[in-house]
N, C-alpha and C positions, 0 to 999 in steps of 0.2 A: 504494500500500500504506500510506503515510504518513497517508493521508487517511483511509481504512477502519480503521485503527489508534486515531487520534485519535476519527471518528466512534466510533469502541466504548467508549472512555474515555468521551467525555463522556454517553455514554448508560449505562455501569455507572454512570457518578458521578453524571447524575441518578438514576436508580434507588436509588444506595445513599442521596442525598440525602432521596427521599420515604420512603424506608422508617426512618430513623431521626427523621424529622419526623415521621414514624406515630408511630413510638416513644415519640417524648417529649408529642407530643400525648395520647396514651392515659393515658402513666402520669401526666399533669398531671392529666387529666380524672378520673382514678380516685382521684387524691388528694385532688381536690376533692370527689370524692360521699363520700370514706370521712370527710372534714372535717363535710360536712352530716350526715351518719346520727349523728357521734357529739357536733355541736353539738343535734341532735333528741331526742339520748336524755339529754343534760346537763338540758336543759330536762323534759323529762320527768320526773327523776328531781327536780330542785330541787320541780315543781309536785305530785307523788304525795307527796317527804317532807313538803315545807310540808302539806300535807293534812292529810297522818296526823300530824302536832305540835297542828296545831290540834282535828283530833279528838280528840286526846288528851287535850289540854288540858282541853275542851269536858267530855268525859266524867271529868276525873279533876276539876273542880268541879262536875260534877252528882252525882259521888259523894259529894263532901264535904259540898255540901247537902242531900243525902239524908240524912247521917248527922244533923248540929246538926238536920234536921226532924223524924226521929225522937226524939231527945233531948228535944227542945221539947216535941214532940205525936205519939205514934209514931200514934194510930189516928185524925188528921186528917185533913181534904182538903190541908193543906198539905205531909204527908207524902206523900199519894197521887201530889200534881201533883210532886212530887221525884223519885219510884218511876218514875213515866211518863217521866219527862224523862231521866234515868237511863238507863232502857230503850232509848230511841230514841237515846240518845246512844252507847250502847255500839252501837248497829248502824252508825250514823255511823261509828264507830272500826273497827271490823270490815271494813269495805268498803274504809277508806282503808288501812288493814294489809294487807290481800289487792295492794290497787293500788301500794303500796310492794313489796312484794315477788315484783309482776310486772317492775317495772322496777332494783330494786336489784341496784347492779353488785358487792356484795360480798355475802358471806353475815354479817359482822361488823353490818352495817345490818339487817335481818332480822331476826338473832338479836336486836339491843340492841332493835328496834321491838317484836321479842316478851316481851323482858322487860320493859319499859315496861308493855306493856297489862296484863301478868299482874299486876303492882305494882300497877296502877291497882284491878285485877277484887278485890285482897283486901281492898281500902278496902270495908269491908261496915257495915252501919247495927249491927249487934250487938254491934260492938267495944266496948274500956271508951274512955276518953279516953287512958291512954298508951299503949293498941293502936292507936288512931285516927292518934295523931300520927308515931306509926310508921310507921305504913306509908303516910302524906300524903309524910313526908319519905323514905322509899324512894322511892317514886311518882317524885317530885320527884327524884330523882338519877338516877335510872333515866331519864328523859326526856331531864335534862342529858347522858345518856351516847348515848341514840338520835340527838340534835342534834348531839353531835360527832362518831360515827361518819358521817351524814348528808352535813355540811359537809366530812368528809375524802373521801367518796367521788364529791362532788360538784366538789367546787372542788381536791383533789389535793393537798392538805397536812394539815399537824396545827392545828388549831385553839386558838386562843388562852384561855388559862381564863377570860374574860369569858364565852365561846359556854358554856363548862360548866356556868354556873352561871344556873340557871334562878330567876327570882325569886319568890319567897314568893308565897301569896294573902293580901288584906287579911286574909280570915276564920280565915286561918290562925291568925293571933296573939289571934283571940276566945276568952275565957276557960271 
């Protein structure tokens, strides 16, 4: 009886042995996939916001040279190739916006990417010069505030006011 006693033991205890070796094997392994899906969407997210910064960018100096070309020559080709360039870049911006905020993990990022582009969309060629510089320099903090909402949602803190503060363009300070 001692024997069938023991044989039962050591065969619950292997049994409970592999079943809690299940256990912790799964829940490592699950820890590890939920580690990748959300190192894949970090990356994601850094490479959709970088996009949309740079198209931002792109587009909120093809607006400002659209404007000084207008100024200069509104009914040139130099104006025209501004107007085009402008054009194409706001589509550039538009696609990296959509792609930003298929993968943004806050709606804080979203909203600031939207008011960014809309800053950028009122930079318009008809303005006077201290409408211009207005809304260069909205543009311009509205973008520093897209980059730090960005980096907080990316990297998981508050961002230091170096990231806030976006720098000027040469032609900005052009008379």
């Amino acid at each position: 009886m001692e024997t069938v006693l023991a044989g039962a033991v050591a065969v619950v205890g292997t049994l409970l042995g592999s079943i809690v070796t299940y256990w912790l094997q799964r829940r490592a392994s699950d820890h590890g996939e939920k580690r990748l899906r959300s190192s894949q969407l970090r990356q994601e997210r850094i490479e959709a916001y970088g996009a949309f910064a740079a198209a931002a960018t792109t587009l909120r100096q093809a607006r400002t040279t659209r404007w000084y070309r207008r100024q200069d020559d509104s009914g040139g080709s130099a104006y025209s190739e501004a107007r085009a360039a402008s054009d194409q870049a706001q589509g550039v911006a538009l696609h990296a916006l959509f792609r930003a905020q298929i993968v943004a993990g806050e709606n804080d990022v979203t909203a600031s990417a939207q008011n960014a582009l809309d800053a950028i969309d009122e930079i318009r060629p008809g303005l006077s010069r201290p409408e211009f510089q207005a809304k260069l320099e909205n543009s311009r903090l509205l973008l520093a505030d897209f980059v730090a909402h960005a980096s907080r949602d990316v990297m998981g803190w508050e961002t230091s006011p170096a990231v806030r503060e976006l720098p000027a363009y040469p032609d900005e300070a052009r008379p």
